[in-house]
N, C-alpha and C positions, 0 to 999 in steps of 0.2 A: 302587518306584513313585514317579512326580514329583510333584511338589504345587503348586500353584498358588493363587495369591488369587481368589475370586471376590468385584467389587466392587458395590454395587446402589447405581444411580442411578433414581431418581426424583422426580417431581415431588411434592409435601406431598398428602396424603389430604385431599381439602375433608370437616371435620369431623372428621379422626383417624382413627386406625383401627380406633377401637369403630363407626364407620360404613361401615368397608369391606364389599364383596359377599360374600355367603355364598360365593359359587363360589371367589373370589380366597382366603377365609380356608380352605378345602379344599382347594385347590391347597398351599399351604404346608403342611398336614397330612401330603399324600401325598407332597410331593417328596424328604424323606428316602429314601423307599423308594423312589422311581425311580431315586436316585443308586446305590443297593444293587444294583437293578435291572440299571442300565449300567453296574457294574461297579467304581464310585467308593465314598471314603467320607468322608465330610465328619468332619473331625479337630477343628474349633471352629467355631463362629460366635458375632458380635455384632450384635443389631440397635441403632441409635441413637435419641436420641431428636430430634424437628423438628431442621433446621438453624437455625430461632431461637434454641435454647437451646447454642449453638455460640458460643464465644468463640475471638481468633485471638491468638497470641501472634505479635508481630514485632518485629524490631529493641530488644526489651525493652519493647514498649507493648503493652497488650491492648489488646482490639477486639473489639465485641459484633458475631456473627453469623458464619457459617462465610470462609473460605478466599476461598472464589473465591465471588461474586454471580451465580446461574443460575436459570434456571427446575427444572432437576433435582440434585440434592445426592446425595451421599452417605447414605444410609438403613440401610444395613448391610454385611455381609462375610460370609464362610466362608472358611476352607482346604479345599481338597477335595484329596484323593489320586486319580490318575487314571491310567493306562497312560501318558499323553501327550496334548500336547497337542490331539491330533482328539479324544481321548476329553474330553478335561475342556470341548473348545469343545461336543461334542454333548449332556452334562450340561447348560452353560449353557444350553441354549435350552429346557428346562425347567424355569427360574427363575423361579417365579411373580415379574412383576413388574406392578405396574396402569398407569403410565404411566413408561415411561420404557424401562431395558436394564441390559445386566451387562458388567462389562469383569473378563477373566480375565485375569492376569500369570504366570509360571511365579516361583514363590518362586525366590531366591539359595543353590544350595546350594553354603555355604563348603569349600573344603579343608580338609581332615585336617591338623592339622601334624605 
Protein backbone atom coordinates (compact mmCIF):
# COMPACT_ATOMS: atom_id res chain seq x y z
CA UNK A 1 0.00 0.00 0.00
CA UNK A 2 1.24 3.86 -0.72
CA UNK A 3 1.45 6.24 1.88
CA UNK A 4 1.07 9.62 1.78
CA UNK A 5 1.43 12.85 4.10
CA UNK A 6 -1.69 14.23 5.08
CA UNK A 7 -0.92 18.17 5.97
CA UNK A 8 -3.62 20.32 8.11
CA UNK A 9 -3.77 23.80 7.49
CA UNK A 10 -5.70 26.09 9.50
CA UNK A 11 -6.46 29.12 10.79
CA UNK A 12 -5.47 29.53 14.95
CA UNK A 13 -8.70 28.41 17.11
CA UNK A 14 -9.90 32.19 18.56
CA UNK A 15 -9.25 30.99 22.29
CA UNK A 16 -7.34 27.56 21.71
CA UNK A 17 -8.55 24.51 21.52
CA UNK A 18 -9.83 24.03 25.02
CA UNK A 19 -12.70 26.38 23.30
CA UNK A 20 -13.22 24.32 20.11
CA UNK A 21 -16.94 22.97 19.42
CA UNK A 22 -17.98 19.89 20.86
CA UNK A 23 -19.16 18.52 17.40
CA UNK A 24 -15.48 19.52 15.82
CA UNK A 25 -13.77 17.72 19.09
CA UNK A 26 -16.09 14.30 18.14
CA UNK A 27 -15.30 14.48 14.60
CA UNK A 28 -11.51 13.91 15.54
CA UNK A 29 -12.78 11.14 17.98
CA UNK A 30 -14.25 9.26 15.16
CA UNK A 31 -11.97 9.96 12.22
CA UNK A 32 -9.69 7.18 13.24
CA UNK A 33 -12.27 4.85 12.52
CA UNK A 34 -13.64 6.18 9.31
CA UNK A 35 -9.93 5.93 7.90
CA UNK A 36 -10.36 1.91 9.08
CA UNK A 37 -13.67 2.32 7.65
CA UNK A 38 -12.21 3.38 4.06
CA UNK A 39 -9.98 1.22 4.13
CA UNK A 40 -6.71 3.41 5.35
CA UNK A 41 -4.61 3.35 8.35
CA UNK A 42 -3.02 6.11 9.73
CA UNK A 43 0.84 5.01 10.63
CA UNK A 44 1.83 8.35 12.95
CA UNK A 45 0.50 11.61 13.57
CA UNK A 46 1.71 15.05 15.17
CA UNK A 47 -0.47 17.74 16.05
CA UNK A 48 1.59 21.28 16.63
CA UNK A 49 1.48 23.69 18.93
CA UNK A 50 0.13 27.88 17.58
CA UNK A 51 2.40 28.95 14.66
CA UNK A 52 3.42 31.81 17.37
CA UNK A 53 5.50 29.47 19.23
CA UNK A 54 7.31 28.51 15.75
CA UNK A 55 10.75 29.74 15.34
CA UNK A 56 12.57 29.76 11.58
CA UNK A 57 15.97 28.92 11.13
CA UNK A 58 17.62 30.65 7.88
CA UNK A 59 20.72 31.46 6.32
CA UNK A 60 22.04 30.58 10.06
CA UNK A 61 19.76 33.47 11.89
CA UNK A 62 16.63 32.38 13.84
CA UNK A 63 13.49 34.20 13.41
CA UNK A 64 10.50 34.10 15.88
CA UNK A 65 7.19 32.78 14.16
CA UNK A 66 6.62 30.10 11.44
CA UNK A 67 7.97 29.97 7.78
CA UNK A 68 5.75 31.68 5.59
CA UNK A 69 3.24 34.60 7.14
CA UNK A 70 -0.60 33.49 6.49
CA UNK A 71 -3.84 33.58 7.70
CA UNK A 72 -3.73 29.41 7.73
CA UNK A 73 -0.43 27.55 9.25
CA UNK A 74 0.41 24.33 9.62
CA UNK A 75 -1.46 22.83 12.63
CA UNK A 76 -0.55 19.16 12.14
CA UNK A 77 0.19 15.97 10.03
CA UNK A 78 -0.40 12.17 9.73
CA UNK A 79 0.98 9.47 7.30
CA UNK A 80 -1.81 7.52 6.28
CA UNK A 81 -1.40 4.24 4.31
CA UNK A 82 -4.03 4.22 1.51
CA UNK A 83 -4.70 1.92 -1.82
CA UNK A 84 -3.77 5.21 -3.72
CA UNK A 85 -4.06 7.98 -4.32
CA UNK A 86 -8.25 8.34 -4.87
CA UNK A 87 -8.34 6.37 -1.79
CA UNK A 88 -6.14 8.64 0.49
CA UNK A 89 -7.72 11.91 -1.39
CA UNK A 90 -11.34 10.35 -0.34
CA UNK A 91 -9.91 9.85 3.47
CA UNK A 92 -8.84 13.55 3.29
CA UNK A 93 -12.21 14.91 2.98
CA UNK A 94 -12.98 13.55 6.28
CA UNK A 95 -10.36 15.49 7.96
CA UNK A 96 -12.01 17.20 10.76
CA UNK A 97 -10.70 20.50 9.87
CA UNK A 98 -12.63 24.03 11.56
CA UNK A 99 -11.35 26.62 9.27
CA UNK A 100 -9.17 26.01 6.72
CA UNK A 101 -8.10 22.26 4.56
CA UNK A 102 -5.66 19.37 4.17
CA UNK A 103 -3.15 18.94 1.45
CA UNK A 104 -1.95 15.16 0.87
CA UNK A 105 1.64 14.35 -0.89
CA UNK A 106 2.30 10.74 -1.84
CA UNK A 107 5.61 10.03 0.47
CA UNK A 108 9.12 9.30 -1.68
CA UNK A 109 9.52 5.78 -1.79
CA UNK A 110 13.46 5.25 -2.07
CA UNK A 111 14.98 2.41 -4.20
CA UNK A 112 16.33 -0.65 -2.86
CA UNK A 113 20.03 -0.61 -3.42
Amino acid sequence: MAQFAVLIYEAEMPGGWENAPKELLAAHEAFPGKVEELGGKILSSLALQPAAAAKTVRDGGVADGPFADTRESLGGAFVLEAEDLEKALEIAKFVPVHDGGVEIRPLFDAPEA
